[in-house]
C-alpha positions as semicolon CSV with decimal commas, in nm:
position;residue;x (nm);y (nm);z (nm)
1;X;-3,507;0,465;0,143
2;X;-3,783;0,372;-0,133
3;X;-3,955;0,037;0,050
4;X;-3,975;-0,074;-0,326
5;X;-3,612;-0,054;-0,391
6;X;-3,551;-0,299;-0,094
7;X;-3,533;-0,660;-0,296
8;X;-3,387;-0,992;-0,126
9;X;-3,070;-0,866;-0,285
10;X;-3,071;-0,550;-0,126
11;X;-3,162;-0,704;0,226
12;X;-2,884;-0,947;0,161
13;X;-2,645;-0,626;0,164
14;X;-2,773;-0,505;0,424
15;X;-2,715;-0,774;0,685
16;X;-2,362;-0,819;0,605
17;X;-2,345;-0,467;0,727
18;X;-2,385;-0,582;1,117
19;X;-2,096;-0,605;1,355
20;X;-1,941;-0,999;1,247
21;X;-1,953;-1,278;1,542
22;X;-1,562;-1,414;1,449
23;X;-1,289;-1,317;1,568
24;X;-1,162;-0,941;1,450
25;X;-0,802;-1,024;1,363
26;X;-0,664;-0,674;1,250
27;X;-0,732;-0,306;1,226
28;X;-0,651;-0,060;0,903
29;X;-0,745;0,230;0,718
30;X;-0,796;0,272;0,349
31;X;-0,768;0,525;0,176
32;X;-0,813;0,710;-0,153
33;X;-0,999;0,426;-0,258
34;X;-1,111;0,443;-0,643
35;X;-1,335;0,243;-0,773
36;X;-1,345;0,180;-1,161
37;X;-1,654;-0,084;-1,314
38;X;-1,705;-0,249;-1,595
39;X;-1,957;-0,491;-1,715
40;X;-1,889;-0,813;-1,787
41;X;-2,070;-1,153;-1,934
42;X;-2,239;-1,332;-1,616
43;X;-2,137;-1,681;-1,843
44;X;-1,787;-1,564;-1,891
45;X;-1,718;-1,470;-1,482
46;X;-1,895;-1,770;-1,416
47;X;-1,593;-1,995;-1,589
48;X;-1,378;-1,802;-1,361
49;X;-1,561;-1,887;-1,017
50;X;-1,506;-2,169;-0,815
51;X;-1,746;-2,418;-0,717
52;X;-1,965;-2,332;-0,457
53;X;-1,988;-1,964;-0,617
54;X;-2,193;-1,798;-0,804
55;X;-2,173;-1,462;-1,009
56;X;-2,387;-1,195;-0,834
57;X;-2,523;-0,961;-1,133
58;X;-2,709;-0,630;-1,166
59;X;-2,943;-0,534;-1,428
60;X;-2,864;-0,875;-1,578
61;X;-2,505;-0,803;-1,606
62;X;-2,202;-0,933;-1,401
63;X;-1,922;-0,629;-1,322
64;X;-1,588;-0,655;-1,268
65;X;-1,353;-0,351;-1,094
66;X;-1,053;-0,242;-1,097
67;X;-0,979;-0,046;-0,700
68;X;-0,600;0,098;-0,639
69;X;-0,617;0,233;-0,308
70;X;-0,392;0,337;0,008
71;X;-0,397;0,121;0,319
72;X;-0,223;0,295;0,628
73;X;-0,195;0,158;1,017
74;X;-0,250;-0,202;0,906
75;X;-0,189;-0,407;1,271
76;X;-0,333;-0,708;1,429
77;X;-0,545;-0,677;1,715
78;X;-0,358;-0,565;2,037
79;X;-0,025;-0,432;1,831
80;X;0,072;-0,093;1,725
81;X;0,149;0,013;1,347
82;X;0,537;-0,051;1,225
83;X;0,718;0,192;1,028
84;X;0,761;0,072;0,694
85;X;0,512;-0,260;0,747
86;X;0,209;-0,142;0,854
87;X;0,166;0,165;0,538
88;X;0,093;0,025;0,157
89;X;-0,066;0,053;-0,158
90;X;-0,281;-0,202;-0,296
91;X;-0,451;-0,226;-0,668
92;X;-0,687;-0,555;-0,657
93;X;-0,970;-0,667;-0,956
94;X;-1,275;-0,815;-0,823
95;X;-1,576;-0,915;-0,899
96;X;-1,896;-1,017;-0,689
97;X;-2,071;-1,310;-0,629
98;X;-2,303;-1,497;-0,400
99;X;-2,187;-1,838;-0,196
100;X;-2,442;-2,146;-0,165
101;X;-2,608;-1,952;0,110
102;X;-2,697;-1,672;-0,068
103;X;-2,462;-1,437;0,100
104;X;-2,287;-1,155;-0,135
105;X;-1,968;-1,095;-0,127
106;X;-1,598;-1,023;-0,360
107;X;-1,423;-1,271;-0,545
108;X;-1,057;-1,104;-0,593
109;X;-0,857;-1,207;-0,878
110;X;-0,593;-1,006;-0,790
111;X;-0,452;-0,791;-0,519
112;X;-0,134;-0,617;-0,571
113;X;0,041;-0,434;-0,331
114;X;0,317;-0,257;-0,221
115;X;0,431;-0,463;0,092
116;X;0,596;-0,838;0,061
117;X;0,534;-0,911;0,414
118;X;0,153;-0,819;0,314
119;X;0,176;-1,026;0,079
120;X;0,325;-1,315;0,232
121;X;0,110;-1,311;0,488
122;X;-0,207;-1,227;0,286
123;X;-0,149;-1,559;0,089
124;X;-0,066;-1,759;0,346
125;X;-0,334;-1,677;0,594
126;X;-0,639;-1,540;0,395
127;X;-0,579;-1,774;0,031
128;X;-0,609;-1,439;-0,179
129;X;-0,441;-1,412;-0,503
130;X;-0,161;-1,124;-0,379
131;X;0,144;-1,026;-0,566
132;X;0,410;-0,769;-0,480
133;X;0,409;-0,488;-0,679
134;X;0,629;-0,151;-0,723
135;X;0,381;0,116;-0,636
136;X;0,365;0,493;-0,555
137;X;0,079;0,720;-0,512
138;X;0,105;1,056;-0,497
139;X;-0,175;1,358;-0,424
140;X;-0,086;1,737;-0,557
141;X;-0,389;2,046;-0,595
142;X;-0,682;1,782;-0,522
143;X;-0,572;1,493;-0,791
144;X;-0,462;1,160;-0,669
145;X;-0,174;0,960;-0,935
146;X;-0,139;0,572;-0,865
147;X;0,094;0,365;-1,085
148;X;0,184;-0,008;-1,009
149;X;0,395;-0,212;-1,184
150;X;0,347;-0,596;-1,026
151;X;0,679;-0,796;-0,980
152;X;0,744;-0,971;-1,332
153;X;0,569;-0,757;-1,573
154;X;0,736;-0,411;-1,716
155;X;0,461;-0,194;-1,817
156;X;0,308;0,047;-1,501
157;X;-0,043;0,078;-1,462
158;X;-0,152;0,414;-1,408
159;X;-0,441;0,604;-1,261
160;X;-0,520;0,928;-1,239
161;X;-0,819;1,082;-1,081
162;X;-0,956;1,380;-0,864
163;X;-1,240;1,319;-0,666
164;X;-1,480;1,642;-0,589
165;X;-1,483;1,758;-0,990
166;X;-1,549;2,152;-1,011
167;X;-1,840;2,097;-1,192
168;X;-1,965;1,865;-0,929
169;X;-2,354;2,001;-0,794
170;X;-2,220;1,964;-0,436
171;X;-1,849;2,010;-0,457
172;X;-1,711;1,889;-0,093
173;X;-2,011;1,680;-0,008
174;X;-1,989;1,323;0,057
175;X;-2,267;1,120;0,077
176;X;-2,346;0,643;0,158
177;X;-2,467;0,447;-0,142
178;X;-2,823;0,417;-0,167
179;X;-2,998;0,102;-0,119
180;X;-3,160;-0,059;-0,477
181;X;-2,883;0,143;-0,634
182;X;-2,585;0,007;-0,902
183;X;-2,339;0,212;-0,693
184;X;-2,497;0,031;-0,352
185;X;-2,462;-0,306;-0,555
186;X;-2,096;-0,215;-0,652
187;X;-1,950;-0,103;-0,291
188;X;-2,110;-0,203;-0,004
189;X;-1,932;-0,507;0,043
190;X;-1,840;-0,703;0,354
191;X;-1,752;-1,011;0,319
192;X;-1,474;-1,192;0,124
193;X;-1,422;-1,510;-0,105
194;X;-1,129;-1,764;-0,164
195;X;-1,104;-2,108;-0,193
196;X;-0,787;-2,340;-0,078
197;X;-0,784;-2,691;-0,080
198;X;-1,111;-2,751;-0,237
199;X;-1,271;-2,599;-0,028
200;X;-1,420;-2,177;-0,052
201;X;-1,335;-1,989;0,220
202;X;-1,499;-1,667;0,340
203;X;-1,403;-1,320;0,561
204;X;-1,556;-1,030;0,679
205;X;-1,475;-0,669;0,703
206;X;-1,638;-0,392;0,900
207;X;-1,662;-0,032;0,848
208;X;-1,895;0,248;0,827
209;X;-2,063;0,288;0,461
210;X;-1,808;0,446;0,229
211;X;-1,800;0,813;0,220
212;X;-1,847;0,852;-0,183
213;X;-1,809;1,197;-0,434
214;X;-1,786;1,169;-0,771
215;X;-1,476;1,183;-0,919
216;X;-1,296;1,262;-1,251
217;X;-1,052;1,011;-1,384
218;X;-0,829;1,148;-1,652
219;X;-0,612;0,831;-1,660
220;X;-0,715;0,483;-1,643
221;X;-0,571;0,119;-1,713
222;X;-0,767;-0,166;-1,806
223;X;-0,434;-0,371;-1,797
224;X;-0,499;-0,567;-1,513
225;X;-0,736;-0,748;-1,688
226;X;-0,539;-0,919;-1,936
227;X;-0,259;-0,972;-1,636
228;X;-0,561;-1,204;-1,501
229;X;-0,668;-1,382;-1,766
230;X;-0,949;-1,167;-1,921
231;X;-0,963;-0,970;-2,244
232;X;-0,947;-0,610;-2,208
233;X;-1,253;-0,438;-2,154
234;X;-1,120;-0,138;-2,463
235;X;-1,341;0,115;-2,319
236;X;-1,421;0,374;-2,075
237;X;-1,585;0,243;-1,731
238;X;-1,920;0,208;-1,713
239;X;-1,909;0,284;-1,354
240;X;-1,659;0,528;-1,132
241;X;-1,675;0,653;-0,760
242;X;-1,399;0,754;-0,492
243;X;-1,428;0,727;-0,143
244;X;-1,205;0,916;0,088
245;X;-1,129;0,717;0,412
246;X;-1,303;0,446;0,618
247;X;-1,184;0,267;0,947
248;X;-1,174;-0,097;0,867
249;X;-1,142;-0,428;1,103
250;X;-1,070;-0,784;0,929
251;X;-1,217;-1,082;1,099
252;X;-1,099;-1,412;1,093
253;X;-1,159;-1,626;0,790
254;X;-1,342;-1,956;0,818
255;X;-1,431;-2,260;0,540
256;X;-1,808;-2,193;0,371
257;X;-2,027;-2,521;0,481
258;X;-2,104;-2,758;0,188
């Protein structure tokens, strides 16, 4: 690590990497994860923030992304996985920001996913912005295809995307975000924002750093933004990773101070 890359930002990062004090309320595994960036207007994610946030930028930018994923063996503590509970697909648009304490974390606009129970529960414990959709993913000769259509709308969002390109300069080799980095800034993430009542809530997640490869996505959708408010981006990412796996546990939300 380059001591000069290590800002307060970076340090910020860092310490929401240690093991959280709450609770830990449940256990999963994510999968597949893809994560597509854009960036954004800090003034115009700003509008979108409640009080008590504040838009965490890069490079003078704010980003927002778009991550469909896999989530399998999702349990609370002490209970085993249920068949056709427990194994879902999820498609959320965040973006990042910082709360009055300077600590960074997501803002989620949206989480779809696969599993009304998930949802239910999702909304009703955690205040985040789920919706049931009608999702499948499906992986053939290396290339993951994710489409969701969420519950009220009629046109499917698709994305496809192969992680390890051929042309890759380490084909099969995974590596962690780098400190001082834009892809650091972008995914190493542990800690949650939502806001009920007044009042912004935050949650943390553990898990080892992401194991990232590039990856070559031959079929994107930028409709989630307008099903969230925002104009659509029109354009390419700026940013794209995929990560293959991590372990994840899920502490117990609590209300932000002030």
């Amino acid at each position: 690590m380059d001591p000069g890359l290590v800002n307060d930002g970076v340090k910020r990062q860092l310490r929401e990497r240690q093991y959280p004090a709450a609770p830990m309320v449940m256990r999963q595994r994510w999968l597949d994860l893809l994560f597509l960036h854009w960036r954004w207007d800090p003034a115009e994610v700003q509008r979108t923030l409640p009080p008590g946030l504040t838009v965490d930028t890069w490079d003078g930018n704010a980003w927002i992304g778009v991550v469909p994923f896999a989530m399998r063996g999702v349990r609370p503590r002490f209970c085993p996985s249920v068949p056709g509970v427990s194994h879902l697909l999820e498609l959320n648009l965040r973006t990042y920001v910082l709360d009055r304490a300077g600590r960074p974390g997501v803002w989620f606009y949206s989480l779809d996913a696969s599993q009304p129970l998930a949802v239910w529960a999702a909304r009703a414990f955690f205040a985040l912005h789920y919706y049931h959709a009608r999702m499948e993913l499906s992986v053939a000769d290396g290339e993951c295809r994710f489409v969701s259509c969420r519950a009220g709308t009629a046109q499917p969002l698709r994305y496809h995307y192969r992680p390890e390109p051929a042309h890759s300069r380490n084909p099969g080799h995974s590596h962690e975000a780098m400190p001082g980095t834009l892809e650091f800034f972008l995914v190493e993430r542990y800690r949650l924002f939502a806001f009920r009542r007044g009042r912004v809530l935050t949650g943390r997640v553990y898990h080892r750093p992401y194991p990232l490869t590039a990856v070559e996505t031959s079929v994107w959708n930028d409709g989630l933004f307008a099903l969230d408010g925002f104009n659509r981006p029109n354009r390419p990412p700026d940013h794209q990773i995929y990560a293959s796996q991590v372990e994840v546990s899920i502490f117990a939300p609590e209300a932000v101070p002030g």
